[in-house]
C-alpha positions in Angstrom: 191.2 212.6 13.7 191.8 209.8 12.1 191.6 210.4 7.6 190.3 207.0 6.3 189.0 204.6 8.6 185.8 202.3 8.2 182.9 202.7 10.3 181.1 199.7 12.8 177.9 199.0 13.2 178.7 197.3 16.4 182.2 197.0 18.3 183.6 194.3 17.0 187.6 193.0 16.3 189.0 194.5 13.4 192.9 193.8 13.5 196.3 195.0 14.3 196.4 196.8 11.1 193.6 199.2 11.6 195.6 200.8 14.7 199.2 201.6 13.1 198.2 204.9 11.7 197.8 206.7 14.7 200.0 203.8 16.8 203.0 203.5 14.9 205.7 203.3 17.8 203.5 201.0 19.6 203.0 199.0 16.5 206.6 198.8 16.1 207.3 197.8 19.7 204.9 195.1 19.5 206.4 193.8 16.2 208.2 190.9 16.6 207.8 190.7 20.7 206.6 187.0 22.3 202.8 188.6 22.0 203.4 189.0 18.0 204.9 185.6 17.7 202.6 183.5 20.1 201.0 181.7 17.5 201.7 181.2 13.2 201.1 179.8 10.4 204.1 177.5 9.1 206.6 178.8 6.3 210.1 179.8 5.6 210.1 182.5 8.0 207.8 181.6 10.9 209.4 178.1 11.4 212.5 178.0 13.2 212.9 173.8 14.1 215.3 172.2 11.5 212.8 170.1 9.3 215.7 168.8 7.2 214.9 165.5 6.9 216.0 165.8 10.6 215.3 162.2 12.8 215.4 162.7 16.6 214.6 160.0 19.1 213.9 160.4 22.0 212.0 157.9 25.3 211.0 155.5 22.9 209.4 157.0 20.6 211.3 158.6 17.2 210.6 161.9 15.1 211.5 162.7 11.6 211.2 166.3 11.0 211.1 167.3 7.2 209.3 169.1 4.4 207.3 168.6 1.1 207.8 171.5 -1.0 206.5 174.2 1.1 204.6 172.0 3.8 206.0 170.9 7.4 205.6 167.4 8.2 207.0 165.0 11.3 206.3 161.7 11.2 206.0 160.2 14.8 205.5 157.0 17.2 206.9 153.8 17.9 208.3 151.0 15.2 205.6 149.8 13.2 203.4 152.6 14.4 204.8 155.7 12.7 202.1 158.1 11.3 202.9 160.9 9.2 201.5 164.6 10.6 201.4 167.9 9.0 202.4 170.6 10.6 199.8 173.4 11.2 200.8 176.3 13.5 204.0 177.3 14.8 203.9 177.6 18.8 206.2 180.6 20.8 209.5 181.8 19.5 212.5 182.0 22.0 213.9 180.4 24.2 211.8 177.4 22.6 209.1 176.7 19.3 206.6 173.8 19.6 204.7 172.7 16.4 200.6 171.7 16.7 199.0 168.9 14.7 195.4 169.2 13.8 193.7 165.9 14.7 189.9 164.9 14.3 187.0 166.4 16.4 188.7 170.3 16.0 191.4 168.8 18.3 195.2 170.4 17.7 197.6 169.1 19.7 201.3 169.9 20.8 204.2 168.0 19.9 206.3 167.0 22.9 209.5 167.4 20.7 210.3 170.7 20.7 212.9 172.9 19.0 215.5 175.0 21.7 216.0 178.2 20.0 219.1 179.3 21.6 220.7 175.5 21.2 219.3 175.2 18.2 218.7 171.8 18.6 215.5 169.1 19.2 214.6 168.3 22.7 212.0 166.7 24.3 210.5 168.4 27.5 209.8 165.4 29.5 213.5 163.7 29.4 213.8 160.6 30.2 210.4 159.9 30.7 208.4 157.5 28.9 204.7 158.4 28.4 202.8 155.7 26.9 199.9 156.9 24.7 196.8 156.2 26.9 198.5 158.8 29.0 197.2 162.3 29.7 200.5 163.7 29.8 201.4 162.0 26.6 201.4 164.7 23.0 198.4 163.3 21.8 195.9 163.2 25.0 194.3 166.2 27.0 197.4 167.6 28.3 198.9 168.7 25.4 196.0 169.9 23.5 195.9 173.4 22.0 191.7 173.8 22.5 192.5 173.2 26.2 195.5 173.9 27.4 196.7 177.1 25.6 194.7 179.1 23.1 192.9 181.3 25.1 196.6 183.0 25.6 198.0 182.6 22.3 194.9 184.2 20.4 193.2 187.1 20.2 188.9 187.5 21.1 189.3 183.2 20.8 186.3 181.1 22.1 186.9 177.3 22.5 183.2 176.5 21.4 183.6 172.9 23.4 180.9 170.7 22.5 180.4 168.2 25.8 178.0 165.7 24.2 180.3 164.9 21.2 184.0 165.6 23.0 184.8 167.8 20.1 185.8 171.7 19.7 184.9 174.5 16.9 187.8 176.7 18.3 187.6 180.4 16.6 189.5 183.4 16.9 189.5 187.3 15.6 193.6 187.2 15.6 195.7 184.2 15.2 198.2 185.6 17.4 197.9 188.2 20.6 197.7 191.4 19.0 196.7 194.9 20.1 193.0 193.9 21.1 193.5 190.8 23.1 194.2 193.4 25.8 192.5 196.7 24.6 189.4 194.7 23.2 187.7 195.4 20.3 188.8 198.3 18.7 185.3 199.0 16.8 183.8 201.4 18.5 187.3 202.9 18.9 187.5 203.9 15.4 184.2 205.4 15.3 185.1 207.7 18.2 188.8 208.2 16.3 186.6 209.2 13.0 184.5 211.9 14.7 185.9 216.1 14.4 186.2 216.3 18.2 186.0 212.9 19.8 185.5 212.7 23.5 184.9 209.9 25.8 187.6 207.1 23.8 186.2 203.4 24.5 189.3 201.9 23.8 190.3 199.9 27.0 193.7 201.2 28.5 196.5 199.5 30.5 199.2 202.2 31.1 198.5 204.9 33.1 195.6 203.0 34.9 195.1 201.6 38.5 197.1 198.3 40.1 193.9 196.6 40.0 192.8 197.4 36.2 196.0 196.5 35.1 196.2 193.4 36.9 192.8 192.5 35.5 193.9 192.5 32.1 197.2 191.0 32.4 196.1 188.4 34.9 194.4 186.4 33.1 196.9 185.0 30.6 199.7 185.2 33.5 198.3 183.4 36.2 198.1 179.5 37.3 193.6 179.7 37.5 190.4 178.4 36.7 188.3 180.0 34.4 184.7 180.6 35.7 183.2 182.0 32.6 183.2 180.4 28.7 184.1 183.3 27.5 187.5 185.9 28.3 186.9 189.4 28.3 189.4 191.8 28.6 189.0 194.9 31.7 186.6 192.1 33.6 187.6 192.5 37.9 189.8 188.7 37.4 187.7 187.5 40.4 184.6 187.7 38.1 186.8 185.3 35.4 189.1 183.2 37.4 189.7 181.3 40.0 193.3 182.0 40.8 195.2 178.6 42.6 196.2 179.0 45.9 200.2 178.2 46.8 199.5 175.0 48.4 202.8 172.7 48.4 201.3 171.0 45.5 202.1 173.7 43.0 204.7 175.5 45.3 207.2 175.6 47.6 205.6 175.2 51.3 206.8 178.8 51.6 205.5 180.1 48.2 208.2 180.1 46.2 207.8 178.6 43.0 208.1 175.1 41.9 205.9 174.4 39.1 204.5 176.7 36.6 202.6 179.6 38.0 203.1 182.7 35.2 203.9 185.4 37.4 200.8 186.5 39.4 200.7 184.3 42.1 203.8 185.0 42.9 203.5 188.3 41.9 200.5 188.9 44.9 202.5 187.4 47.5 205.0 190.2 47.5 205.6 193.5 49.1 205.5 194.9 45.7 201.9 194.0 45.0 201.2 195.5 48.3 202.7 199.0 47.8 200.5 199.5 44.7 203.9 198.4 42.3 202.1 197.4 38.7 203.5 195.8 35.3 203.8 198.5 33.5 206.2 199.9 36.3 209.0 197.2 35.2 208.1 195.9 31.6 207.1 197.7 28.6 203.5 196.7 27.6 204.3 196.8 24.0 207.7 195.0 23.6 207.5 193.0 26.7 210.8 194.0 27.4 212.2 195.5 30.4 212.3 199.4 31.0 215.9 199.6 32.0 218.9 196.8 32.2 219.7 195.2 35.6 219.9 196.6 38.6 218.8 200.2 37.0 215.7 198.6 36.7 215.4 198.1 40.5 217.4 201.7 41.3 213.7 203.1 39.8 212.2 202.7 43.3 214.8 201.8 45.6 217.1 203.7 47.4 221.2 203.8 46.1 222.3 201.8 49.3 220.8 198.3 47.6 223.0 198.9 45.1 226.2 198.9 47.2 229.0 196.5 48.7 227.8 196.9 51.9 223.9 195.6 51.2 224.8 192.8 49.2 228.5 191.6 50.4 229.6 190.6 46.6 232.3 192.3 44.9 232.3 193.8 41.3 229.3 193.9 38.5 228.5 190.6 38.0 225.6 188.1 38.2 226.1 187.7 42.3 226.0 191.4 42.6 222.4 191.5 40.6 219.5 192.7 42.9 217.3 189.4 40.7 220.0 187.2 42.0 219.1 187.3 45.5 215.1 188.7 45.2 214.2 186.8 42.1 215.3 183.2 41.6 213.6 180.8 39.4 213.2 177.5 37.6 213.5 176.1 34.6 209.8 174.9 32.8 209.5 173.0 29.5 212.5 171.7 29.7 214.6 174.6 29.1 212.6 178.3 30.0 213.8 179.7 33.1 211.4 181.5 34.7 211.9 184.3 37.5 209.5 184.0 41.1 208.1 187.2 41.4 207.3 187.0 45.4 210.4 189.2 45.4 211.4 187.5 49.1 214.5 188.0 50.9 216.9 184.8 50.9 215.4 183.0 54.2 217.9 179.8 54.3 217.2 179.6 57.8 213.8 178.5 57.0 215.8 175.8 54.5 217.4 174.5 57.5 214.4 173.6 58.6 211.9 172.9 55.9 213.9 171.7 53.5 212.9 175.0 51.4 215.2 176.6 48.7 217.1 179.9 48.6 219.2 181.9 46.7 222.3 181.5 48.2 223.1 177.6 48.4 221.3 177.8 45.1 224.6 179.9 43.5 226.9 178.0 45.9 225.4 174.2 45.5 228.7 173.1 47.5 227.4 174.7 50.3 224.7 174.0 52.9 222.0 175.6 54.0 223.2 175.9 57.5 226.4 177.6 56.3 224.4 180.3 54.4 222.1 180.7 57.7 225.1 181.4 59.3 226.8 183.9 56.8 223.3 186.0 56.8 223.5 185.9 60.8 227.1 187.9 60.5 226.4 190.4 58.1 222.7 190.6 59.5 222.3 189.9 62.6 219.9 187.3 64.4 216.4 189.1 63.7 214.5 188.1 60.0 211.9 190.5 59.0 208.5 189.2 59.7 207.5 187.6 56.9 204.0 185.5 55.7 206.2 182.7 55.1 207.0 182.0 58.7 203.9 181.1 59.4 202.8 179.6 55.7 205.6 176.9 56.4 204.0 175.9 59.8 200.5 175.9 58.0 201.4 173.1 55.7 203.0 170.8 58.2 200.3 169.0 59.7 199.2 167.8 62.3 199.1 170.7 64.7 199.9 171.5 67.9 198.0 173.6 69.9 200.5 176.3 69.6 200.9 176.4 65.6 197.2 175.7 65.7 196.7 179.2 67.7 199.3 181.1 65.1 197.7 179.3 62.0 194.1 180.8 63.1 195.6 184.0 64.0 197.5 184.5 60.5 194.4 183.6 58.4 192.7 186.7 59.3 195.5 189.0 59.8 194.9 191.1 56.8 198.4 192.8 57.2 199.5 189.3 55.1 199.0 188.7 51.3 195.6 187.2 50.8 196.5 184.6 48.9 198.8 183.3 51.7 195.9 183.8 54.3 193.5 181.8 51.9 196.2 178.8 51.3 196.2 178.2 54.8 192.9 178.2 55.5 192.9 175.4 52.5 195.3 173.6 54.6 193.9 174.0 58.1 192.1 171.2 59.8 188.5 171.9 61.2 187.3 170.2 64.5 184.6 172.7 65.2 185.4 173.7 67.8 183.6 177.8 68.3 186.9 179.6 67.8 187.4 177.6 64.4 183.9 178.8 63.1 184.5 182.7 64.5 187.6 182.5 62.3 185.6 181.3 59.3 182.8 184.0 60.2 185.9 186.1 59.8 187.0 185.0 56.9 183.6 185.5 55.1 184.0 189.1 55.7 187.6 189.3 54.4 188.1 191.8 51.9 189.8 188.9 49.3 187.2 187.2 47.3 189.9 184.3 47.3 189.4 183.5 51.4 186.1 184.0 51.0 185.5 181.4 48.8 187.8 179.0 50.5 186.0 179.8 53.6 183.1 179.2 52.2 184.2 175.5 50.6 185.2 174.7 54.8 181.1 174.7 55.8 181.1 171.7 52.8 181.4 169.3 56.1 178.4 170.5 57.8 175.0 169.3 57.1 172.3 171.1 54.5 170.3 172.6 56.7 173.5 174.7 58.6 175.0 175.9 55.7 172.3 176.7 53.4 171.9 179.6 55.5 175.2 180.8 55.3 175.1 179.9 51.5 172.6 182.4 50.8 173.9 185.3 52.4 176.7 184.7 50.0 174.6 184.1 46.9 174.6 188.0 46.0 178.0 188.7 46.5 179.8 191.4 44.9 182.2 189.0 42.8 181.3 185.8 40.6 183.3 183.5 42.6 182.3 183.5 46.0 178.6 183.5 44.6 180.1 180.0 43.0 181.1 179.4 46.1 177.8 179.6 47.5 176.1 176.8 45.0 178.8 174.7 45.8 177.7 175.2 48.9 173.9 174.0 48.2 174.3 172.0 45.0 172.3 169.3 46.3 169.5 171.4 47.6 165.8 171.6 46.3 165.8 175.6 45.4 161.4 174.9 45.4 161.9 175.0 49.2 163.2 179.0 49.2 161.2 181.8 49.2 160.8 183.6 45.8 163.6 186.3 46.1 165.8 183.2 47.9 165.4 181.5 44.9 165.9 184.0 41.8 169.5 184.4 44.1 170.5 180.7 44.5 169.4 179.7 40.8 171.3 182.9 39.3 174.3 181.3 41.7 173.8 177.7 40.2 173.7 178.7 36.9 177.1 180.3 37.4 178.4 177.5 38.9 177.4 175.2 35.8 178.6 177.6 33.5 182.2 177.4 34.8 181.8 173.5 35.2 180.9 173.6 31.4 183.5 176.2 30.4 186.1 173.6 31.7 184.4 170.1 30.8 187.1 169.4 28.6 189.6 168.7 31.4 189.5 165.3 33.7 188.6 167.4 36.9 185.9 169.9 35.2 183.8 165.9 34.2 185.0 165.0 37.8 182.8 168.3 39.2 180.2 167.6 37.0 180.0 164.1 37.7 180.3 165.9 41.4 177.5 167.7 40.6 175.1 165.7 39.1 175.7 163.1 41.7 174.5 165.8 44.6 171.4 166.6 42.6 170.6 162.7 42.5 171.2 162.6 39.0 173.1 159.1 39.4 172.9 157.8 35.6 174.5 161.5 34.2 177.2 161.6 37.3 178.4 157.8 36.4 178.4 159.0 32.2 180.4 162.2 33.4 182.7 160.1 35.5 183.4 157.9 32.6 184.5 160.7 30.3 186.9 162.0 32.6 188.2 158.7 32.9 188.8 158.2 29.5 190.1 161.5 29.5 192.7 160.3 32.3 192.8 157.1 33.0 195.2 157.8 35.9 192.8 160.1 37.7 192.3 158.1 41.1 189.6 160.4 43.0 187.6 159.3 40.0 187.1 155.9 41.0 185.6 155.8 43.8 183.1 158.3 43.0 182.4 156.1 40.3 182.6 152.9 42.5 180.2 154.5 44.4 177.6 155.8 41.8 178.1 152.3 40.3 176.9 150.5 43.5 173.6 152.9 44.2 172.3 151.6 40.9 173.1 147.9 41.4 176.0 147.5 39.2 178.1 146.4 41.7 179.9 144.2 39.6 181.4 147.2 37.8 181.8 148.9 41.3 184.0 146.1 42.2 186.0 146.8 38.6 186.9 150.5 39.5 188.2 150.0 42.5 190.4 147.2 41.6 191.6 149.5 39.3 192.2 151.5 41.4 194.1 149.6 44.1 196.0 148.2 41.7 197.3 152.0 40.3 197.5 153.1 44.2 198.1 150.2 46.1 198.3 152.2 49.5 195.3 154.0 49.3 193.1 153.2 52.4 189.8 154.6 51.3 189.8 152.5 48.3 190.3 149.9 50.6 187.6 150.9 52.6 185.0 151.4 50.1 185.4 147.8 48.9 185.4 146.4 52.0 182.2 147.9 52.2 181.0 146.7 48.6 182.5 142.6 49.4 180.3 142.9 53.2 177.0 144.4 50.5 177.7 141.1 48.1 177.9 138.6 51.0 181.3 138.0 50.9 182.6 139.2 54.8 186.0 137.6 55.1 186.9 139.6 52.0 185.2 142.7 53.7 187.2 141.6 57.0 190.7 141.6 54.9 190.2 144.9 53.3 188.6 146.9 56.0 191.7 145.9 58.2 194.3 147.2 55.2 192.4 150.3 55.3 192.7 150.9 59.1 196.7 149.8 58.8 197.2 152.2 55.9 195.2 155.1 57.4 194.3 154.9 61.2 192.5 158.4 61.3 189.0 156.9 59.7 186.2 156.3 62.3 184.0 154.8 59.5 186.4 152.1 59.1 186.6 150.8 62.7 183.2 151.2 63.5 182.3 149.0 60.0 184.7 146.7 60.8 183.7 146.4 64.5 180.0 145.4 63.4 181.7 143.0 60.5 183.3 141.3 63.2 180.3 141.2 65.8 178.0 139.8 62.7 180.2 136.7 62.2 180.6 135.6 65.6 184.0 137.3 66.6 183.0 139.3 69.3 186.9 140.3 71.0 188.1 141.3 67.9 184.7 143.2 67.8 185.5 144.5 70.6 188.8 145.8 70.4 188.1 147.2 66.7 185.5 149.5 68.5 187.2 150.9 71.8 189.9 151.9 69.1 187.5 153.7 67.0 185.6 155.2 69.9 189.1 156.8 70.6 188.9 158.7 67.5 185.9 160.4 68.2 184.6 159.2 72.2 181.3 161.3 71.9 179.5 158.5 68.9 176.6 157.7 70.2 176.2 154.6 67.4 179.9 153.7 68.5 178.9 153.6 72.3 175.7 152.0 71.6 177.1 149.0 69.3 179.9 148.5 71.6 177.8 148.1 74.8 176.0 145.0 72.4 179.4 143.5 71.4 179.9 143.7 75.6 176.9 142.0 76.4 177.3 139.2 74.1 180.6 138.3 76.1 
């Protein structure tokens, strides 16, 4: 029993010195650890940049670093544009500290020019690049913002408190740093319990000594590449019921799901055979000090037998770095410039697969003079021809698209093999192609059912091509799932329906649905794509003057955002404003100059304004930059017919009727082009 402790009314955050009486050793574990020093305030001790009266340039843009009396300043931006900033948190300690800047509207942002710990020198994590200010990557826009981009994992019990209307924050947290109850919760009620004679029942969430899944849930969230679906974080929440987690799509990873940008840990981490034999964090690190429970290979020798520890399993000789189990099962890359990071998919070294894919593995990535085809060859003598089956073999034929009927066969055979890691199964169905054809849609079927919330979801987002009155109906059975995401899913599903048109029970479902879906649209308004979905959004429900204002926002937010435009250019051109249609997407042929739909949709705007030879030019650059668009050829095909050119008409329309021969308005327009011959 604990001999002096306050009591709580309610259970509520009450700080990291309330638990070291009865939790010294942990206490003194956590001391110090990346946790403790996530987030400070600025002083002698806590600041570990040289703020000398230090100057460091770097891609056009120079830094003074120095102090005034006990305040940290820099003093940033280009010749006749420098602006003096004070220094207001310290950000991480090893192997490298960032600094944040308060600016107006509760906005803190991240300096680009960092300090390398281990160096002990400036650097600037984007080398070499410049990144002009009207740029979202640049330190002062969305990217690098503290309210957006990293507090909920640098703080303790911390709620954003975005305001959408005004673009501004009223950030708050119970801890400036992550301390004891950022995973154990509030300790409140914990104390009460610790107070009574003969306390039973503790409230205190745990993480040792609990299930895979529990502990998962609660370190997850903070080490995992997701979208939040809630506003606020609660620790020992299922992370299905919080997050989205991102799929390994060649866009964040290697085509065979290794890593290749930032993912912290748990993608990876589900991918492996670990994950599925039940293996947990705790097993390797120590919750407390982050630190790992034994040194090198010891660590491995835990669980696996003496043999992998031998000559004869690894071919190296003597205890070095080539003769480490992480060497060969847990590669990495470096993020931020200088952080190396290890992939926690735990694969065996497939350069085979490199040979083919162009994917990379551990052995030409020790021995950089040497090709893949030469390491292929050194596994086939001391392994012989077979690889273990392996998700990746058929991941890697899943993202190379178009398929053939034969990859096409494996791809639908692998995304409901549940003997594969979910997350793999569910990437692939992101990737894979619908024609609906009736063995495509028993897969999805299939997939609705799958155990993993993740497929389910994506499986859901595949019946987005189908009209309302098809999916609603599987939308609804989905609206009372078990976990918050799929029953996203679902509204997604039906955000433009009229929920008056359900029964009453129907409805209490699909609004309890929407309203989840809106939360998490809200809970991530302050990024480009969260205004992008809500412009989405607001567009489906007809909405077309708060879709175009949400639109806007996320273009000022990113400028560079090109899926933005022409959702814009189109909301524009349903309320008339077609000169401003007409403005977007110049913009935005002029940022992607070999993008065919933007093509397209103009072409389709000049044909609305009466001006047909410009609708003629840009239809025809849409067709030659993408030939896979029906709309295009069948729109330019009546273009042509209207002005008198009926051969060209003609051949524009037996090409599109090639693309999908069953049109009926294809067949029908094309038999009027013939008989005007």
């Amino acid at each position: 029993m604990i001999t002096s402790v306050s009591t709580y009314a309610k259970n509520e955050y009450v700080g990291e010195s309330s638990c070291i009486q009865c939790h010294q050793a942990e206490y003194n574990d956590w001391k110090g650890n990346h946790h403790d020093w996530a987030m400070k305030l600025p002083n002698d001790t806590t600041v570990l940049g040289d703020f000398n009266n230090v100057s460091f340039d770097a891609d056009g843009e120079t830094y003074l670093f120095y102090k005034k009396d006990s305040t940290y300043f820099v003093k940033t931006g280009r010749e006749g544009q420098k602006k003096e900033h004070k220094i207001a948190y310290t950000f991480g300690v090893t192997p490298l500290q960032q600094y944040l800047i308060k600016f107006t509207n509760g906005k803190y942002q991240t300096l680009r020019a960092t300090w390398d710990t281990e160096k002990k020198q400036w650097f600037h994590q984007y080398a070499g690049q410049e990144i002009l200010q009207n740029d979202w990557l640049h330190w002062s826009q969305g990217a690098q913002r503290w309210n957006t981009m990293c507090a909920e994992c640098h703080s303790t019990n911390l709620k954003k408190n975005y305001n959408l209307a005004k673009d501004e924050f009223a950030t708050t947290y119970d801890n400036i740093t992550v301390s004891c109850e950022a995973c154990h919760g509030p300790a409140g009620a914990h104390l009460n319990w610790a107070s009574k004679e003969k306390p039973t029942g503790d409230p205190m969430v745990q993480v040792v000594g609990t299930t895979q899944k529990s502990q998962l849930n609660q370190c997850a969230g903070c080490h995992a590449r997701r979208v939040k679906l809630t506003e606020v974080i609660k620790p020992n929440v299922v992370f299905d019921d919080q997050f989205m987690l991102q799929t390994i799509t060649s866009e964040f990873y290697h085509p065979d799901g290794q890593i290749k940008e930032e993912d912290y840990v748990f993608g990876s981490f589900v991918q492996s055979k670990m994950f599925a034999k039940g293996v947990k964090c705790a097993d390797c690190h120590n919750v407390h000090s982050n630190k790992l429970k034994l040194e090198g290979n010891n660590l491995c020798m835990q669980c696996h037998e003496p043999k992998y520890n031998s000559e004869s399993h690894h071919f190296h000789k003597g205890e070095n770095e080539s003769t480490q189990c992480v060497s060969c099962h847990m590669t990495g890359a470096v993020f931020m410039g200088n952080d190396f990071r290890r992939d926690h998919s735990f694969r065996v070294p497939r350069p085979d697969q490199s040979v083919v894919y162009n994917t990379p593995n551990a052995c030409t990535g020790c021995h950089n003079d040497k090709s893949d085809t030469w390491a292929s060859d050194w596994v086939v003598k001391w392994y012989g021809t077979e690889r273990p089956n392996h998700f990746s073999n058929h991941l890697l034929k899943a993202a190379q698209l178009p398929y053939n009927d034969r990859t096409k066969q494996e791809v639908l055979r692998f995304i409901n093999n549940l003997n594969y890691p979910a997350i793999a199964r569910a990437t692939a169905l992101e990737y894979y192609p619908l024609n609906d054809t009736q063995e495509e849609f028993n897969m999805l079927l299939a997939a609705l059912k799958d155990s993993s919330a993740l497929v389910r979801y994506n499986a859901l987002a595949k019946f987005q091509r189908y009209p309302l009155d098809q999916k609603a109906g599987i939308a609804l059975e989905y609206m009372s799932d078990s976990t918050r995401l799929v029953r996203i899913g679902s509204a997604q599903l039906m955000a433009e329906m009229d929920l008056s048109q359900l029964d009453p029970t129907q409805r209490e479902r699909a609004l309890a649905a929407r309203n989840e879906l809106i939360e998490m649209m809200q809970a991530n308004a302050d990024f480009p794509l969260g205004r992008l979905q809500l412009g989405d959004y607001y567009y489906k429900q007809q909405n077309i003057q708060r879709a175009i204002k949400e639109y806007e926002m996320a273009l000022i937010m990113d400028s560079l955002l090109t899926p933005v435009y022409t959702n814009l250019a189109t909301a524009y051109s349903i309320v008339g404003k077609n000169k401003k249609a007409l403005q977007a997407l110049n913009t935005l042929i002029n940022l992607e100059p070999t993008y065919a739909r933007a093509f397209y949709l103009r072409g389709l705007l000049y044909y609305e304004v009466g001006k047909p030879e410009l609708a003629i030019n840009d239809l025809s650059t849409s067709i030659k930059l993408d030939n896979s668009n029906y709309r295009a050829y069948y729109n330019l095909a009546n273009l042509y017919f209207t002005v008198g050119q009926i051969k060209k008409a003609e051949n524009i329309m037996i090409q599109g009727l090639q693309l999908q021969p069953q049109s009926q308005e294809g067949v029908q327009l094309l038999k009027l082009i013939q008989s005007k011959k």
